[in-house]
ROLUM-870549 format. One record per residue (C-alpha): residue number from 1; chain; x, y, z. Coordinates in steps of 0.001 Angstrom, whole numbers, padded with zeros to 6 digits. Layout:
+-----+--------+---------+---------+---------+
! num ! chaine !       x !       y !       z !
+-----+--------+---------+---------+---------+
! NUM !      A !       X !       Y !       Z !
...
+-----+--------+---------+---------+---------+
end
This chain:
+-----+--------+---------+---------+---------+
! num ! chaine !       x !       y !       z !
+-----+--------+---------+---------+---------+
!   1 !      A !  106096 !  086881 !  175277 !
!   2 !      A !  108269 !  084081 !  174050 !
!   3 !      A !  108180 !  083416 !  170647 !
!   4 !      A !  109392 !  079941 !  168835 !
!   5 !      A !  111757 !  080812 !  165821 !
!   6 !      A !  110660 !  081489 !  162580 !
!   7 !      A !  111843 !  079987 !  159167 !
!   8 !      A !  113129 !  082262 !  156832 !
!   9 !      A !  109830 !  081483 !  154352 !
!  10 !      A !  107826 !  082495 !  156935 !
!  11 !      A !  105468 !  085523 !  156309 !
!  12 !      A !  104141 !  087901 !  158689 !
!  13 !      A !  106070 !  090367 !  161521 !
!  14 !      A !  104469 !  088258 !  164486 !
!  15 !      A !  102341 !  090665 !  166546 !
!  16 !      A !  102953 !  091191 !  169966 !
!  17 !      A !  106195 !  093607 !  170416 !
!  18 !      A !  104187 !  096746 !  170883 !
!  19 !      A !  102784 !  097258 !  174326 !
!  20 !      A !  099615 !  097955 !  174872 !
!  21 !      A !  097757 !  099530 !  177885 !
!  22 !      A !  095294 !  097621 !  179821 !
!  23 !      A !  091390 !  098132 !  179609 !
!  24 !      A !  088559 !  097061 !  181512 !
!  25 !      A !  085909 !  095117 !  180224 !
!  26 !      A !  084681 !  091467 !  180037 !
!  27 !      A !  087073 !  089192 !  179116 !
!  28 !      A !  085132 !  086868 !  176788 !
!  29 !      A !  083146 !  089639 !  175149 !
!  30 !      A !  083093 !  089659 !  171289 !
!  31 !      A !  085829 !  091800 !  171903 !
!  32 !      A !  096429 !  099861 !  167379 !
!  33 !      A !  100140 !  101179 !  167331 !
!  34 !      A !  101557 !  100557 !  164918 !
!  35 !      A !  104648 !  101185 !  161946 !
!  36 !      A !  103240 !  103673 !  159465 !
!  37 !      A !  103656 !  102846 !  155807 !
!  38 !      A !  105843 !  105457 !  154301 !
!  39 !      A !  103793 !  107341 !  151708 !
!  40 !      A !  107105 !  108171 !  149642 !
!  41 !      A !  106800 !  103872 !  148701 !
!  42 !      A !  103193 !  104434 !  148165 !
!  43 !      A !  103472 !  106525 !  145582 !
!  44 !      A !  103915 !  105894 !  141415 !
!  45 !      A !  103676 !  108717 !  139086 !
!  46 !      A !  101190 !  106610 !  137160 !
!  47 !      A !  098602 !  105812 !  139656 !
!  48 !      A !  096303 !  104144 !  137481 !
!  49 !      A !  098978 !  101502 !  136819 !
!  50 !      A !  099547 !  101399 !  140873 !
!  51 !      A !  095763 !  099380 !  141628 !
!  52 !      A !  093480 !  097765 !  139246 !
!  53 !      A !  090519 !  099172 !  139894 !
!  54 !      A !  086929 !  098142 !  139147 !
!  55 !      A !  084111 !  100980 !  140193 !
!  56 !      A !  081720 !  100164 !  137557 !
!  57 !      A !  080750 !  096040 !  137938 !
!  58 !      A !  081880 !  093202 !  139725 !
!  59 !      A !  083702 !  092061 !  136719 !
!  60 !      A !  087395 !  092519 !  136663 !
!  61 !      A !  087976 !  095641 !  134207 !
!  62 !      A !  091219 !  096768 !  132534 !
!  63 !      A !  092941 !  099924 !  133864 !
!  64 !      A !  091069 !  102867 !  134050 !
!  65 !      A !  090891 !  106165 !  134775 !
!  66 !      A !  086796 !  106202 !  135674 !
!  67 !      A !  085834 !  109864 !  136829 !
!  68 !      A !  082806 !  108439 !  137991 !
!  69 !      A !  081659 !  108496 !  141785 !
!  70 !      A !  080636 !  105347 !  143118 !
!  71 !      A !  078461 !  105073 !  146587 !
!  72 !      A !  078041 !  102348 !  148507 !
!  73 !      A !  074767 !  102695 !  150982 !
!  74 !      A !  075071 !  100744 !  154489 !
!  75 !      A !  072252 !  098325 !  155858 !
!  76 !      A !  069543 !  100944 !  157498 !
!  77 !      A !  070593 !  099987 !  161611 !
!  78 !      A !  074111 !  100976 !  160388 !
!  79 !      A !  075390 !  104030 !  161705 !
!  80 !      A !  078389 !  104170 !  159086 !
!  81 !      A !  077711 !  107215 !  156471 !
!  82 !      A !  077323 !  106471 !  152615 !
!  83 !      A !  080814 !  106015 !  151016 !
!  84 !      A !  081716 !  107743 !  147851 !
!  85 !      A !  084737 !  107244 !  145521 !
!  86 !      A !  086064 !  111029 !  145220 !
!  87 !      A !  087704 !  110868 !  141980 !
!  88 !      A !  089865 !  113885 !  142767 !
!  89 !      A !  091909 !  112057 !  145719 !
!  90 !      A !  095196 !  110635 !  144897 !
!  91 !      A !  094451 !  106509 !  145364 !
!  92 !      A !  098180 !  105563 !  145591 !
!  93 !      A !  098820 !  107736 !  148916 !
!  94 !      A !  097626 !  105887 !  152060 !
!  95 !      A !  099552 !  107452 !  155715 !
!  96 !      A !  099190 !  106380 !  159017 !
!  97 !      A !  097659 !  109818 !  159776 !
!  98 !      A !  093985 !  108417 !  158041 !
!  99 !      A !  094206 !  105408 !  160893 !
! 100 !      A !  094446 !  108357 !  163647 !
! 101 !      A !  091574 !  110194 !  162841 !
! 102 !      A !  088262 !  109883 !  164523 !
! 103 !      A !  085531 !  107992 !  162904 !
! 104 !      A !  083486 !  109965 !  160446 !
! 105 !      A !  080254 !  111677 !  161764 !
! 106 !      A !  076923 !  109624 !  160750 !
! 107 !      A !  076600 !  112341 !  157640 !
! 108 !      A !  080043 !  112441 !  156545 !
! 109 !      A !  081127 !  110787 !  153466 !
! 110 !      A !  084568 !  108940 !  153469 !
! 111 !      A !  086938 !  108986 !  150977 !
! 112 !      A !  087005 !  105313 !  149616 !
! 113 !      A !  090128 !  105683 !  147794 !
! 114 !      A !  092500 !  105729 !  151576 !
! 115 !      A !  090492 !  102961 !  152443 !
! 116 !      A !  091976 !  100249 !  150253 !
! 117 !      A !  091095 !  097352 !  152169 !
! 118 !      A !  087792 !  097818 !  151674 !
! 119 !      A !  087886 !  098973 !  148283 !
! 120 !      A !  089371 !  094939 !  147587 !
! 121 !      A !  086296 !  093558 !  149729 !
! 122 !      A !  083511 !  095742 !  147894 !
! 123 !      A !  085367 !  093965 !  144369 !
! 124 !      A !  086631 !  097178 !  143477 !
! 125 !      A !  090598 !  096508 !  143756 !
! 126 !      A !  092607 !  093690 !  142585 !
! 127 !      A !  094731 !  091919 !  145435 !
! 128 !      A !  098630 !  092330 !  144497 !
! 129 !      A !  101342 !  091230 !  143590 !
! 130 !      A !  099858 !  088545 !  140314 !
! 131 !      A !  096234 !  088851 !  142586 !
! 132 !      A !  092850 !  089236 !  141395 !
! 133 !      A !  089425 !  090440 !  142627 !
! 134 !      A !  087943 !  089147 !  145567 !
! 135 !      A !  084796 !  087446 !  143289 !
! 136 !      A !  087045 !  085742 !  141282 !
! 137 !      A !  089227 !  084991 !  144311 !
! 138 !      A !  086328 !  083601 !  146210 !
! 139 !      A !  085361 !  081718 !  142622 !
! 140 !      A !  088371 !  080130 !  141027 !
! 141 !      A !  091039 !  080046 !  143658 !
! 142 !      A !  088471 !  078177 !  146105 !
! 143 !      A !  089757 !  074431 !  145459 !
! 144 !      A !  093252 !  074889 !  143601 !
! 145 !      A !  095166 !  074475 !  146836 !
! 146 !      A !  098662 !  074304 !  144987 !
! 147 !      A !  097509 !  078103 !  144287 !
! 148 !      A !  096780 !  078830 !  147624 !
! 149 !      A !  099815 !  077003 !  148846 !
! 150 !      A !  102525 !  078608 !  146181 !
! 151 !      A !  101212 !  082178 !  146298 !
! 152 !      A !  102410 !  084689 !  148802 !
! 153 !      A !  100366 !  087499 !  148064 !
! 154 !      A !  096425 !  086805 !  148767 !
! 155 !      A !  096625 !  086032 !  152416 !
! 156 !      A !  097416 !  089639 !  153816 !
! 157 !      A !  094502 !  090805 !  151138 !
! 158 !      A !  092005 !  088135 !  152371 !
! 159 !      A !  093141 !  088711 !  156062 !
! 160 !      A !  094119 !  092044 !  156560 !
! 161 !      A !  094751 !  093081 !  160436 !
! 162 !      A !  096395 !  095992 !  162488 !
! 163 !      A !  099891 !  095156 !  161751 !
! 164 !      A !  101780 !  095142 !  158719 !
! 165 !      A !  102676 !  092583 !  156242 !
! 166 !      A !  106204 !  091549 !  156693 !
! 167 !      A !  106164 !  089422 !  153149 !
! 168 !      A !  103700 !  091378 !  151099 !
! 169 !      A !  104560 !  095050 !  150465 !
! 170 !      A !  102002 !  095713 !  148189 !
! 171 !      A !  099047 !  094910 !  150804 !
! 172 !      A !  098272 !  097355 !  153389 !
! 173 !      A !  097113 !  097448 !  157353 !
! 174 !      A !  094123 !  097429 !  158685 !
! 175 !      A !  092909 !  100524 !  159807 !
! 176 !      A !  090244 !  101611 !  162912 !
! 177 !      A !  087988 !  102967 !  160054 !
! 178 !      A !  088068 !  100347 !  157789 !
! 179 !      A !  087594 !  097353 !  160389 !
! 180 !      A !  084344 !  098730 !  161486 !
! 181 !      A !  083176 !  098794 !  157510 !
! 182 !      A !  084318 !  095588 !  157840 !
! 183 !      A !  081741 !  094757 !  160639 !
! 184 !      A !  079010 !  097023 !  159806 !
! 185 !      A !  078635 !  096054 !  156031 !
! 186 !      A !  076783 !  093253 !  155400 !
! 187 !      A !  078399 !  093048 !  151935 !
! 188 !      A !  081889 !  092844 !  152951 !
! 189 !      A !  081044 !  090867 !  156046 !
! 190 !      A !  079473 !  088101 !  153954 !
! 191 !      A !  082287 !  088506 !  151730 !
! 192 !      A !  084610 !  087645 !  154454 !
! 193 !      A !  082733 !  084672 !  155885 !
! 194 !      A !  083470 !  083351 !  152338 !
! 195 !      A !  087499 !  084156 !  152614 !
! 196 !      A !  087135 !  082167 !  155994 !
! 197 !      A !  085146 !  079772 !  154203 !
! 198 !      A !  087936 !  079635 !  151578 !
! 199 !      A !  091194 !  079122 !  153710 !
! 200 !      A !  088994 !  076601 !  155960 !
! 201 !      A !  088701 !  074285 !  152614 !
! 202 !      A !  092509 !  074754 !  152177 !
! 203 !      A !  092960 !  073036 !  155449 !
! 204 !      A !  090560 !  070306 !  155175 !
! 205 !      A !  087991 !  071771 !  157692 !
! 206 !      A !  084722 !  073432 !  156956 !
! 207 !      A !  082484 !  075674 !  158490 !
! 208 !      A !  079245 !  073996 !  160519 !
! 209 !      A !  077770 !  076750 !  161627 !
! 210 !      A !  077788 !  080557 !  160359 !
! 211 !      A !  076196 !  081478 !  163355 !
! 212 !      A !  078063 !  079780 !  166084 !
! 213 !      A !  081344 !  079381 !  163650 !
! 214 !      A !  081763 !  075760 !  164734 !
! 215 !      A !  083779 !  073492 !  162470 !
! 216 !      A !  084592 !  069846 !  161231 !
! 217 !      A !  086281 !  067661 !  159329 !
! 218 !      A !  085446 !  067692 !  155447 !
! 219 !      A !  085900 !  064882 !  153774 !
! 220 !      A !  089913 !  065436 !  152725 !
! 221 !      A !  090594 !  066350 !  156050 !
! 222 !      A !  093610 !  064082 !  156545 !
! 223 !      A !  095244 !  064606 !  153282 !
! 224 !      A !  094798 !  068255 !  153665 !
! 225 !      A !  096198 !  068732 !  157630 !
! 226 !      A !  099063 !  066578 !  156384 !
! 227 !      A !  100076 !  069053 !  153474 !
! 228 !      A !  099133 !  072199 !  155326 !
! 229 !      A !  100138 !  071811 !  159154 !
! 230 !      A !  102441 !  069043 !  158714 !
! 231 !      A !  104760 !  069702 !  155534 !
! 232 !      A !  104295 !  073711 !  154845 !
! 233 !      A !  105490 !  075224 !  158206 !
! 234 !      A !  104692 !  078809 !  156993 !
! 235 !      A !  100706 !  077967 !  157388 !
! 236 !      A !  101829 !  078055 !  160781 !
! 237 !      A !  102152 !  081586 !  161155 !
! 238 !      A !  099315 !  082335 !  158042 !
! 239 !      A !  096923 !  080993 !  160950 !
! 240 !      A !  098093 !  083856 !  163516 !
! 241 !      A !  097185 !  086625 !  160900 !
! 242 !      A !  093832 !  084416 !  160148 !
! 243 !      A !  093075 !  084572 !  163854 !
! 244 !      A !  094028 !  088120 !  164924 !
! 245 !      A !  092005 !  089151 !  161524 !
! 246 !      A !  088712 !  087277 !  162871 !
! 247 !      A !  088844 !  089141 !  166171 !
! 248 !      A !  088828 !  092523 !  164535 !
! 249 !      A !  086356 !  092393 !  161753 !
! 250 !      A !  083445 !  091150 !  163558 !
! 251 !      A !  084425 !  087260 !  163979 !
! 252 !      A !  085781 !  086845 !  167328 !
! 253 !      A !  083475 !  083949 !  167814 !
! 254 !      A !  084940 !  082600 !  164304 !
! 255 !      A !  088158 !  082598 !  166531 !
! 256 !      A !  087163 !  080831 !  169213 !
! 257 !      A !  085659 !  078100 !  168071 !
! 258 !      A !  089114 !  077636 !  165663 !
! 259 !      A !  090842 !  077104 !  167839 !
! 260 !      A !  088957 !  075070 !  170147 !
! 261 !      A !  088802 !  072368 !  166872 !
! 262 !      A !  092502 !  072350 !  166634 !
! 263 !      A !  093612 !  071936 !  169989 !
! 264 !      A !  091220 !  068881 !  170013 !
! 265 !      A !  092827 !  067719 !  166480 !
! 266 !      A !  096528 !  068312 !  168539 !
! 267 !      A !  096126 !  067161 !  172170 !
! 268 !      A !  092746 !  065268 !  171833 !
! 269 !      A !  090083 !  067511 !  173418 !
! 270 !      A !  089190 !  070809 !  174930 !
! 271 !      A !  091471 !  072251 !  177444 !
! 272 !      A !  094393 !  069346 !  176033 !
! 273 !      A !  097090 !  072187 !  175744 !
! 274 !      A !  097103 !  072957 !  179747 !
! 275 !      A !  096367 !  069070 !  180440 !
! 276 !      A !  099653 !  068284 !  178562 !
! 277 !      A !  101567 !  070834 !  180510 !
! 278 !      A !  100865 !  069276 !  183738 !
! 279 !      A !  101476 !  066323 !  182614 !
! 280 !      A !  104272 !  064384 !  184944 !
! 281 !      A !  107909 !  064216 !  182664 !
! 282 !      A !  108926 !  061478 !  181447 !
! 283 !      A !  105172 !  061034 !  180098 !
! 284 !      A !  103207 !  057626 !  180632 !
! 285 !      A !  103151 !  055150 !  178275 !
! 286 !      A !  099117 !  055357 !  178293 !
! 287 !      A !  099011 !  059191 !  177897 !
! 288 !      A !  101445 !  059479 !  175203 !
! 289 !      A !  099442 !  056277 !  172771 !
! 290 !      A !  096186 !  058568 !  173871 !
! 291 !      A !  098358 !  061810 !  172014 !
! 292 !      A !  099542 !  060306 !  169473 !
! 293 !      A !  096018 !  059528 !  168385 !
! 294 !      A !  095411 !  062678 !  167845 !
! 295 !      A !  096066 !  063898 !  163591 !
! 296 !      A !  097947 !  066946 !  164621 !
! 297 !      A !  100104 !  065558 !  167415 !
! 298 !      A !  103536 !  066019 !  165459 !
! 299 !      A !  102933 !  070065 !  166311 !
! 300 !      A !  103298 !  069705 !  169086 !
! 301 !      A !  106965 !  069378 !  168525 !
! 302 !      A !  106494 !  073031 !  166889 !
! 303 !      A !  104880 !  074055 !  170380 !
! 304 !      A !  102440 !  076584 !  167776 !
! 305 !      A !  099485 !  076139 !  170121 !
! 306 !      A !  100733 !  078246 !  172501 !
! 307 !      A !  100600 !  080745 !  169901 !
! 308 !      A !  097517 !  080259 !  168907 !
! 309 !      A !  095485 !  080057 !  172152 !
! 310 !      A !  095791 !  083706 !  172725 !
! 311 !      A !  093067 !  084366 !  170082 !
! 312 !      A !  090420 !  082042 !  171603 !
! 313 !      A !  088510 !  082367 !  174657 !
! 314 !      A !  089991 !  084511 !  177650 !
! 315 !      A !  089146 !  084272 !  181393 !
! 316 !      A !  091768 !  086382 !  182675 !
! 317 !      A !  092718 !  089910 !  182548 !
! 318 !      A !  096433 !  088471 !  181890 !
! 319 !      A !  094676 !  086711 !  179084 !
! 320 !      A !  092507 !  089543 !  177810 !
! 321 !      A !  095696 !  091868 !  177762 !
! 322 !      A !  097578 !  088916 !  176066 !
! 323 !      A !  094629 !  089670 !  173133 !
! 324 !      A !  095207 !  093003 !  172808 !
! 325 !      A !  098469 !  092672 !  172556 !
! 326 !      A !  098380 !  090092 !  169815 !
! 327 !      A !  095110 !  091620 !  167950 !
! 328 !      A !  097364 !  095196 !  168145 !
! 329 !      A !  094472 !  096950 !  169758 !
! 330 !      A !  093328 !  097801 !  173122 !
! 331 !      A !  089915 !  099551 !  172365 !
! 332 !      A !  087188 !  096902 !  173240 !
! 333 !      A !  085101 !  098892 !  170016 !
! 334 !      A !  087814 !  096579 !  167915 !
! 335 !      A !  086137 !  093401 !  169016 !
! 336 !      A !  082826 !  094205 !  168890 !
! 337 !      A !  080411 !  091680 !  166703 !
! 338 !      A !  079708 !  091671 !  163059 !
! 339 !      A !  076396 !  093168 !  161611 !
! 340 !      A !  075883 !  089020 !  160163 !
! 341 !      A !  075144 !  088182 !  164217 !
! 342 !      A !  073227 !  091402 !  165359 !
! 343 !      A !  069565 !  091028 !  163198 !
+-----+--------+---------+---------+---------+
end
């Protein structure tokens, strides 16, 4: 798949290189191979200095070595087992060998420490480098968008997916276990509708509809797209980890409905990207005032779209494989909705 060049400022090991068998299944259905992380970086001889870690309240607490268990019960329909916090496991060793193993019987408890993913989304574990709890994240980062802009280090936390972060070495992968938490929690999966909710703001968009996940313009739309899609670059490729995250945790319709707003916003309507590419070179007069219209018609230039698409809706089992490939998954479990859409 080709791939447009990347700036050096740019964040994220684009997905895509690892191939992926096909699987059957429907292609628009609310639908993982990947580079270990070497324990021997993983690991500090002071652990407690490693995470902060807050098992007690949802206030941020100061280091801590907290014997204490803490459970976390599911909703009722869930089939995922209590979770305790086994104070005798080492928290700063996470291997690929926890993503390989099969999901935990309905009365097994999981060790929440090698899940640290959803440690952060339960407000348990501060985001890192210079990162904070998800609360306060979701609280006081919400409308400083020079924050969100400057820092490098909150969007692999906020987003995590199934393949690594290229910039940020102190986040960590998603892993099979941890995704379905993510979609079979209501806690965390309301606390992700707010991340979503969060990075939307940052690029002058909000959220409609929680149920459908259809967007429009807020009110600083156009000084927002102009700052974020037109003069930063890098939120180019900080939407392709947004997007593959969304299909994976339970918001594949979140997805879809993204991008279907932005490639109106770019090429004027639904379907625009593969009405452009027909189009007759050198382009009419008439079409190309009708583009230029359009607020995001300068990326165009950038050709991003293309990247984007993949993530949306798929009619094709070229296009469904294209998914997988980009989402790092083939198992159709992966895409399956969150608990928010199911009751």
């Amino acid at each position: 798949m080709s791939k447009r060049e990347l700036s050096h400022n740019e964040e994220e090991k684009l997905p895509g290189n690892n191939p992926v068998k096909k699987v059957k299944g429907s292609p628009n259905q609310d639908l993982s191979n990947n580079n270990s992380l070497s324990p021997s970086k993983q690991r500090h001889t002071q652990t407690t200095n490693f995470f902060r870690i807050n098992s007690v309240s949802n206030k941020p607490s100061q280091d801590t070595d907290d014997e204490s268990e803490t459970t976390i019960t599911t909703e009722k329909h869930s089939k995922i087992p209590e979770i305790v916090l086994d104070s005798d496991s080492d928290v700063s060793y996470y291997s690929q060998d926890e993503e390989n193993e099969a999901p935990p019987a309905s009365n097994q408890k999981i060790n929440l420490k090698k899940m640290p993913n959803v440690m952060f989304y339960l407000n348990m574990l501060s985001s890192q480098p210079q990162g904070d709890f998800i609360e306060n994240i979701h609280k006081y980062w919400k409308n400083d968008y020079k924050k969100l802009e400057i820092h490098h280090g909150y969007v692999q936390w906020l987003f995590p997916n199934f393949y690594s972060a290229g910039f940020n070495k102190d986040a960590f992968r998603l892993n099979a276990n941890e995704a379905r938490l993510f979609r079979e929690n209501k806690e965390i999966a309301e606390r992700l509708v707010k991340s979503y909710e969060l990075i939307l703001g940052f690029f002058g968009v909000k959220l409609a509809n929680k149920k459908t996940g259809q967007l429009q313009r807020a009110h600083n739309f156009e000084e927002r797209y102009r700052t974020t899609m037109l003069l930063n670059t890098q939120n180019h490729v900080r939407v392709r980890r947004i997007l593959a995250h969304l299909n994976v945790v339970g918001l594949r319709r979140y997805a879809i409905q993204f991008v279907k707003f932005f490639e109106t916003e770019i090429y004027g309507e639904e379907g625009g990207y593969q009405i452009h590419k027909e189009q007759a070179k050198p382009l009419k007069s008439d079409y190309l005032l009708r583009l230029r219209s359009n607020p995001l018609f300068p990326l165009i230039k950038y050709d991003v779209f293309k990247d984007w698409r993949v993530y949306g809706e798929v009619n094709t089992p070229e296009e469904v494989e294209l998914l997988h490939q980009n989402c790092y998954t083939n198992d159709e479990k992966d895409f399956e909705a969150s608990i928010l859409f199911k009751y």
